[in-house]
N, C-alpha and C positions, 0 to 999 in steps of 0.2 A: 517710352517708345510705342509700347504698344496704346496706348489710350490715344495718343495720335496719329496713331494709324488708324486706330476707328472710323477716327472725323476724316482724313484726308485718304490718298491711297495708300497704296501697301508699297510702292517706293518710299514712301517715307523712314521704314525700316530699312533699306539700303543705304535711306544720305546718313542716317545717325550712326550706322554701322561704320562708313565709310569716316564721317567726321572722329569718330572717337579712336577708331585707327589713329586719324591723322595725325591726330593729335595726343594723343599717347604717346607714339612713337616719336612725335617730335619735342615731346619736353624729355623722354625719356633722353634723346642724346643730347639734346643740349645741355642737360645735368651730366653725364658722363663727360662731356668736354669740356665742362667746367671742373671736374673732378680732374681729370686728366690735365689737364693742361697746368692746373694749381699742383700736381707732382711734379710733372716733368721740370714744371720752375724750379720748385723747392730742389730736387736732384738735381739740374745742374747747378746751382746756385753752390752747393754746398762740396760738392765735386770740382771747383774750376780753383787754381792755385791763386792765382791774381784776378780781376777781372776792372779792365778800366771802365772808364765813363760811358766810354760810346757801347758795351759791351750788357752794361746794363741797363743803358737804354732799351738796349733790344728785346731783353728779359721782362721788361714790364707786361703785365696784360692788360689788354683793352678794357678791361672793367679797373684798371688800377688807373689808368689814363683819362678813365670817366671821372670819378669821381675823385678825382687829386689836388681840383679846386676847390672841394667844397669839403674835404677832409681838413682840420685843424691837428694838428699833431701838437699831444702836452708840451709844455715845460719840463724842464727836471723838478724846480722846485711844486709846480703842480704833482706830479706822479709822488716826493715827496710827502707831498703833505696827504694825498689819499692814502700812500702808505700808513703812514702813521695815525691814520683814525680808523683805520682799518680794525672791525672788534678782533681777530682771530690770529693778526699779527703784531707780536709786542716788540718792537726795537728798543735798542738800549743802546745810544748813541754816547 
């Protein structure tokens, strides 16, 4: 900041002050609201007696919704088999 204010004016040290503000503060709460919102799911999720379909539709989040095309979810015999080569887990089937 300051070496660029050398060359230019001494506003300069206002926009960098201002931008790092801004931007601080704005990744700062969009992590909290991704934190937050990733509990309040997980709580009610595990709080509700039943919950139908249309109910957890609701429950998804927009970053679940994002990526839910391009997510592949294993097999059982997939998860299986890494099980089982797994060095630290010995099954005995």
């Amino acid at each position: 900041m300051d070496a660029y204010s050398r060359y230019t004016t001494e506003w300069s040290k206002i926009y960098f002050v201002c931008w790092w503000l801004t931007s601080s503060v704005m990744w700062v709460n969009l992590f909290v609201a991704l934190i937050l919102e990733n509990f309040i799911y997980k709580w009610d999720r595990s709080h509700s007696c039943s919950v139908t379909d249309v109910e957890k539709i609701r429950y998804e989040t927009s970053v679940q919704l994002m990526f839910r095309e391009q997510v592949k979810e294993p097999t059982e015999e997939e998860l299986l088999c890494q099980l089982h080569q797994h060095p630290h887990l010995h099954l005995h089937w």
